[in-house]
Biopython code that builds the backbone (N, CA, C, O; Angstrom):
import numpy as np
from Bio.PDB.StructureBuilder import StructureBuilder

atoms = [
    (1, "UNK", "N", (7.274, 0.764, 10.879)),
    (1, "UNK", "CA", (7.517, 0.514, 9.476)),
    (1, "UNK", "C", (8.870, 1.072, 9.043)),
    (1, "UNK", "O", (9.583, 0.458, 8.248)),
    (2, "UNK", "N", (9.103, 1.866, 9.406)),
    (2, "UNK", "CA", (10.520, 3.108, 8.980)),
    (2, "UNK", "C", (11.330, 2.258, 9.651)),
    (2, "UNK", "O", (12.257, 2.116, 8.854)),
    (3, "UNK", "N", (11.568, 1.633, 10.555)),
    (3, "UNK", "CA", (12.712, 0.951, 11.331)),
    (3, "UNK", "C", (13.067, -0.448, 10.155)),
    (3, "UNK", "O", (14.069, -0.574, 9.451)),
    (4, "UNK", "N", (11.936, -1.325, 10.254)),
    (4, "UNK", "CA", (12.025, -2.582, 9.153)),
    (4, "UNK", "C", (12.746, -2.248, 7.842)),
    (4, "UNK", "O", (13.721, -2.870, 7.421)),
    (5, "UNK", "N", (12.098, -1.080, 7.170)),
    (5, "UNK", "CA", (12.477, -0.835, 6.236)),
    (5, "UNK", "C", (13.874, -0.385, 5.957)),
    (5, "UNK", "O", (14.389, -0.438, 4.840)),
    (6, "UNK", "N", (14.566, 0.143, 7.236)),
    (6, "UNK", "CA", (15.539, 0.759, 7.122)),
    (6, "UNK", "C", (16.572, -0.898, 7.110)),
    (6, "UNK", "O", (17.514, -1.071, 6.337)),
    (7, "UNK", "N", (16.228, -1.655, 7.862)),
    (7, "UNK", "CA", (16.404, -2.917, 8.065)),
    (7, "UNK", "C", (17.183, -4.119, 6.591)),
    (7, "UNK", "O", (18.101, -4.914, 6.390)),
    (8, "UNK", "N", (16.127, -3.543, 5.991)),
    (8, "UNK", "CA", (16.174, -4.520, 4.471)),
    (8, "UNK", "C", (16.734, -3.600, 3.327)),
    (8, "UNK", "O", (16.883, -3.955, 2.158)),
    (9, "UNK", "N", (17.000, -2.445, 3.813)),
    (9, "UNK", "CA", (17.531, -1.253, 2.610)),
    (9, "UNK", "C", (16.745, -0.972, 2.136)),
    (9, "UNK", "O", (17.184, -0.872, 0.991)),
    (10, "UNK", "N", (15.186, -0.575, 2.075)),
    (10, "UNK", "CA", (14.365, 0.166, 1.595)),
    (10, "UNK", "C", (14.164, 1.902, 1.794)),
    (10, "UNK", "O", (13.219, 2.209, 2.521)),
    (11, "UNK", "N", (14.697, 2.657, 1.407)),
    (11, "UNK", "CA", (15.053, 4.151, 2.481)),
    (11, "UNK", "C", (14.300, 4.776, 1.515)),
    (11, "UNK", "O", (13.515, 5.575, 2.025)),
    (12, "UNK", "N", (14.243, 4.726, 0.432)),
    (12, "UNK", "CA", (12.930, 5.726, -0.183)),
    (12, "UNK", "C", (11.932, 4.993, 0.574)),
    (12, "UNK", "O", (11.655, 5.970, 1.271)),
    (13, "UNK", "N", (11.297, 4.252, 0.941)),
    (13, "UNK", "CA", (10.263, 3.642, 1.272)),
    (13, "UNK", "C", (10.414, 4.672, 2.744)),
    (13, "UNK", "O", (9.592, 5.556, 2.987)),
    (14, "UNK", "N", (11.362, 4.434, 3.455)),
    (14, "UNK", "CA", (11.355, 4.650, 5.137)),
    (14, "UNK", "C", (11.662, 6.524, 5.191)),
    (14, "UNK", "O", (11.399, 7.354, 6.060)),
    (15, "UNK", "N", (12.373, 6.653, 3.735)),
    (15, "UNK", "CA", (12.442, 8.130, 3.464)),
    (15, "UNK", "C", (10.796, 8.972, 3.361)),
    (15, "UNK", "O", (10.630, 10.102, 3.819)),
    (16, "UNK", "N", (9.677, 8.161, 2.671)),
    (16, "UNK", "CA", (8.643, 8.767, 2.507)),
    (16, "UNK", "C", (7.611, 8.246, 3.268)),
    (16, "UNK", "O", (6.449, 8.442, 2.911)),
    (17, "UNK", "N", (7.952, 7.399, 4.599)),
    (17, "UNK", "CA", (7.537, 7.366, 6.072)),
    (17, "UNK", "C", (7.334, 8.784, 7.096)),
    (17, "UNK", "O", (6.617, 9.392, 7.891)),
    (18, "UNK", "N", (8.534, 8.728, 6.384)),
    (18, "UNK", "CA", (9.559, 10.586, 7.493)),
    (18, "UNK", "C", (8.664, 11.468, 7.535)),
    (18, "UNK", "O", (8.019, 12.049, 8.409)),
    (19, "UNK", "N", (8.775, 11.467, 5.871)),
    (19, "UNK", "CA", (8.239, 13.011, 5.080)),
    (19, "UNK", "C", (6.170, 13.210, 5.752)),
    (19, "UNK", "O", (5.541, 14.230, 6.031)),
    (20, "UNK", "N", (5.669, 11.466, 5.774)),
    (20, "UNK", "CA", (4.355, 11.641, 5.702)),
    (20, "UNK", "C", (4.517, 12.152, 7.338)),
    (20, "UNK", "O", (3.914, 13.193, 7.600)),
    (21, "UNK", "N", (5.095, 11.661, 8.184)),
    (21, "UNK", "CA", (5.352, 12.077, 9.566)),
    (21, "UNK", "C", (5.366, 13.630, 10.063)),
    (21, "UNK", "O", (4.611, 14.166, 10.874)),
    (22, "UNK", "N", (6.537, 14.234, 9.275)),
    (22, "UNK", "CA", (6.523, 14.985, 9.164)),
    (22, "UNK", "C", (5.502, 16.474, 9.205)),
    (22, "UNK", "O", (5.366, 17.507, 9.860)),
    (23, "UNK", "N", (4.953, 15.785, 8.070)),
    (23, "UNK", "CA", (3.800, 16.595, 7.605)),
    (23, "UNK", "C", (2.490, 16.272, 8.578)),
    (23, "UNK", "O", (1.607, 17.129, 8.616)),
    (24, "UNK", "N", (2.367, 15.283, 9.221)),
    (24, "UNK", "CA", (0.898, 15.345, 10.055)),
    (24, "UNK", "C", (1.441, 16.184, 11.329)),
    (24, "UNK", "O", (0.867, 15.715, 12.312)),
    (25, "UNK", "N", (1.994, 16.850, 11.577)),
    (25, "UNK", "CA", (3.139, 17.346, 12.828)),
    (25, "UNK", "C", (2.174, 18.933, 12.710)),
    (25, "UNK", "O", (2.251, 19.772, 11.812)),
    (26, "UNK", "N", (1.818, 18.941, 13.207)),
    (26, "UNK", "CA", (0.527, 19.994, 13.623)),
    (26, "UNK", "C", (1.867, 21.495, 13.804)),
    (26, "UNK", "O", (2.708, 21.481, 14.703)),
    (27, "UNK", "N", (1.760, 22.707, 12.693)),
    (27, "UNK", "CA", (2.374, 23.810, 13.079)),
    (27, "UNK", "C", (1.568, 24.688, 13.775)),
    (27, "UNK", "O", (0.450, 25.087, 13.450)),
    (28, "UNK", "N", (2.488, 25.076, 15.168)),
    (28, "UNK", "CA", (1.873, 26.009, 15.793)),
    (28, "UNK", "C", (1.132, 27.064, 15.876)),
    (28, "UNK", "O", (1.903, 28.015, 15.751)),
    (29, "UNK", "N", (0.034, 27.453, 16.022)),
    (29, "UNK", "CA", (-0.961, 28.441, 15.778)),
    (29, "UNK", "C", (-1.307, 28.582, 14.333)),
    (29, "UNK", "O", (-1.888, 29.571, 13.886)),
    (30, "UNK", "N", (-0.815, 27.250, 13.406)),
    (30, "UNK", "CA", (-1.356, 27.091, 12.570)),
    (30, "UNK", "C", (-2.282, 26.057, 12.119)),
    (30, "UNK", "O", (-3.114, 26.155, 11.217)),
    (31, "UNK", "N", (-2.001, 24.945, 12.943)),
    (31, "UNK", "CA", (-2.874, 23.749, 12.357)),
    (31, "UNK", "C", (-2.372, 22.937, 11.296)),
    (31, "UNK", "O", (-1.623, 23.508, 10.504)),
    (32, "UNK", "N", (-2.595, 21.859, 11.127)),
    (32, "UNK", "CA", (-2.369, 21.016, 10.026)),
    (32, "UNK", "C", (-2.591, 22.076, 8.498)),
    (32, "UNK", "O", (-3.404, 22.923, 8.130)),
    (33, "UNK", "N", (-1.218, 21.363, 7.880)),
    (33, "UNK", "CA", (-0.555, 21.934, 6.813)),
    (33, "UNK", "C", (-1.755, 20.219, 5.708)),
    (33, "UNK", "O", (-1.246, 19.099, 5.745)),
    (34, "UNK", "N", (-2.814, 20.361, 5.118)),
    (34, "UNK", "CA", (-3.654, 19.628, 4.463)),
    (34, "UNK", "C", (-2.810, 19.093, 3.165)),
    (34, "UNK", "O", (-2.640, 17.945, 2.754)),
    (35, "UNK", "N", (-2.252, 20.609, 2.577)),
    (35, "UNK", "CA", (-1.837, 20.096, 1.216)),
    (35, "UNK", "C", (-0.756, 18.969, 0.824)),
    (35, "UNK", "O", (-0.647, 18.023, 0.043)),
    (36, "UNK", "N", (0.347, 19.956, 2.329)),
    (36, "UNK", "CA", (1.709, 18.799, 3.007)),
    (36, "UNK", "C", (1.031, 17.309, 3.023)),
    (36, "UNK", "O", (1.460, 16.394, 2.321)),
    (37, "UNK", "N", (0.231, 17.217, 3.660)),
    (37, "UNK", "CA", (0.223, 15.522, 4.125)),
    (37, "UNK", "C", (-0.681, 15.102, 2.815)),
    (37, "UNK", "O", (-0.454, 13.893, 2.836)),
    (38, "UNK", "N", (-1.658, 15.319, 1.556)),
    (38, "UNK", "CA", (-1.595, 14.410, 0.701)),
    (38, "UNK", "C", (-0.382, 14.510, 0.076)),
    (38, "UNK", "O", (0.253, 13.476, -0.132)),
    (39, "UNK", "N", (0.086, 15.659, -0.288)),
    (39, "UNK", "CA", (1.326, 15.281, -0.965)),
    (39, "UNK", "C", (2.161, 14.150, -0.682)),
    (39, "UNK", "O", (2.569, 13.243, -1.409)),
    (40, "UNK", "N", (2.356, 14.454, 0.781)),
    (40, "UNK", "CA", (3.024, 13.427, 1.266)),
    (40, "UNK", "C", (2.858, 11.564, 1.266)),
    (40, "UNK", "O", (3.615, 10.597, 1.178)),
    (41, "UNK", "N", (1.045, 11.879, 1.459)),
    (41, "UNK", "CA", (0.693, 10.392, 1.272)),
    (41, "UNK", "C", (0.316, 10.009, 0.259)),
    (41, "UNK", "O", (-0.294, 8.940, 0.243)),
    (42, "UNK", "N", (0.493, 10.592, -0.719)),
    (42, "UNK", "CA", (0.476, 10.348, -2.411)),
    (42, "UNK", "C", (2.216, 9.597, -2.222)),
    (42, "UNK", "O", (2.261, 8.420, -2.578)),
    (43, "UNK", "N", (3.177, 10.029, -1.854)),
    (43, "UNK", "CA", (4.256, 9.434, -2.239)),
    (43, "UNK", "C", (4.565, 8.696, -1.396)),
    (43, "UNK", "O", (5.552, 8.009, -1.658)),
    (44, "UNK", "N", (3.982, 8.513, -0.197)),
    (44, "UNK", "CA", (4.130, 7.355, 0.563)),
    (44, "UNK", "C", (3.437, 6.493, -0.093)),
    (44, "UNK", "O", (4.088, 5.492, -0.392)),
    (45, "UNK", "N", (2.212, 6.498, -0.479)),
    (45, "UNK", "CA", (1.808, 4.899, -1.142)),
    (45, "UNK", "C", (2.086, 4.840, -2.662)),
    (45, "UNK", "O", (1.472, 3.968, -3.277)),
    (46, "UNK", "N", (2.781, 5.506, -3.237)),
    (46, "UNK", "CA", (3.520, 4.957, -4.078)),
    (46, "UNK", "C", (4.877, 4.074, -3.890)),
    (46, "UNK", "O", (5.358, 3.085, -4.442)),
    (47, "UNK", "N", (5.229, 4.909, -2.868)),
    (47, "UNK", "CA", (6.681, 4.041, -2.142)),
    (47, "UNK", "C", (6.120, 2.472, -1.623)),
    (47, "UNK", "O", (6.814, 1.496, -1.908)),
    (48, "UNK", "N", (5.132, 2.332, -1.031)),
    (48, "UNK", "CA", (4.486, 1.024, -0.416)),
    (48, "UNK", "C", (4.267, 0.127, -1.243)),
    (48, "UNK", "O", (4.707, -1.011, -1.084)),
    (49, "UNK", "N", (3.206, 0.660, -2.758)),
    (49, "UNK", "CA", (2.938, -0.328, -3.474)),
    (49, "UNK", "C", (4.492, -0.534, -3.947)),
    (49, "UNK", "O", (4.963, -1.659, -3.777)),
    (50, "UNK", "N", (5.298, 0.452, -4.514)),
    (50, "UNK", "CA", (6.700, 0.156, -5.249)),
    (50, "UNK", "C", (7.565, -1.354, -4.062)),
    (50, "UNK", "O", (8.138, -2.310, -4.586)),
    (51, "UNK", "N", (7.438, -1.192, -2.537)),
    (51, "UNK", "CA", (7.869, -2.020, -1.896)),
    (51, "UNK", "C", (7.273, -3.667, -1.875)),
    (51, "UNK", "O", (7.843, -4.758, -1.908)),
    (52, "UNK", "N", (5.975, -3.287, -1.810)),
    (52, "UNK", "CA", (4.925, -4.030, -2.084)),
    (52, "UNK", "C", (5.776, -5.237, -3.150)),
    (52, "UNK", "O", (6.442, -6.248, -2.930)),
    (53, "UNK", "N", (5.343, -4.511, -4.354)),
    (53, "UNK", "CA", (5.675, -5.087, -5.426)),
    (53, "UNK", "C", (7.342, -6.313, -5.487)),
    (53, "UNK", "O", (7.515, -7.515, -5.684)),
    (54, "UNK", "N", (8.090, -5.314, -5.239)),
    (54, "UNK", "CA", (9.430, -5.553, -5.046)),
    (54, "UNK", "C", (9.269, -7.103, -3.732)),
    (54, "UNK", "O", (9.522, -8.235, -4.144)),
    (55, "UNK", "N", (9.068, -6.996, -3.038)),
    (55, "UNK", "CA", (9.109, -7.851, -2.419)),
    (55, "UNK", "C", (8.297, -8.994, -2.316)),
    (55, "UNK", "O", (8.579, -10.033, -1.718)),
    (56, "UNK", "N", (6.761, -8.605, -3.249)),
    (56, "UNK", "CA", (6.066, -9.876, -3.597)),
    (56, "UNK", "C", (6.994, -10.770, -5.006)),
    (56, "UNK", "O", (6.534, -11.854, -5.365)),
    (57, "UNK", "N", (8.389, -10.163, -5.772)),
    (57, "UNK", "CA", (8.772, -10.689, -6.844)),
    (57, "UNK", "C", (9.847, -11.384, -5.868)),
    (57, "UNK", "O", (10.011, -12.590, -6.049)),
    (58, "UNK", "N", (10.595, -10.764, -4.860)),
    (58, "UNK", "CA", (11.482, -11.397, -4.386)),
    (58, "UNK", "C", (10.966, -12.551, -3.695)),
    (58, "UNK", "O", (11.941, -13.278, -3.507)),
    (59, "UNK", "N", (9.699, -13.214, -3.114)),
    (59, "UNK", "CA", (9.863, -14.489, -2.076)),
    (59, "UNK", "C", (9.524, -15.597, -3.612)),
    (59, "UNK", "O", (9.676, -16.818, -3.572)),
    (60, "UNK", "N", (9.103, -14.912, -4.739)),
    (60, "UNK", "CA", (8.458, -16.092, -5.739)),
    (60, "UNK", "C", (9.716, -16.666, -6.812)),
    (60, "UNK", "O", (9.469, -17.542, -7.641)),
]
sb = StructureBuilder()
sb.init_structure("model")
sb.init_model(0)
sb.init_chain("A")
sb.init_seg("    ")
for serial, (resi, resn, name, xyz) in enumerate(atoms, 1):
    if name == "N":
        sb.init_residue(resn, " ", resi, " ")
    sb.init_atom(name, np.array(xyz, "f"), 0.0, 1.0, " ", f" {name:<3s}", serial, name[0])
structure = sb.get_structure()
């Protein structure tokens, strides 16, 4: 998804790909960081529907 997007100029979109990536990235002798990754996937699917959107106005 992050590659395409980077593709068509979507980079907040492929920017809050990173971030959700990021955050599922298991810290050592700590374990998944929980709060990191909704945060994160709260603004990843805002970025999706925002792409979503954007590109269901552009083919019509």
């Amino acid at each position: 998804m992050k590659g395409a997007a980077f593709v068509i100029g979507a980079t907040s979109f492929s920017d809050a790909c990173l971030s959700l990536q990021h955050a599922c990235t298991m810290l050592p002798g700590q374990g998944y960081d929980a709060s990191a990754i909704r945060t994160a996937y709260a603004h990843f699917h805002d970025e999706a529907t925002a792409l979503d959107t954007a590109l269901e106005q552009r083919s019509t």
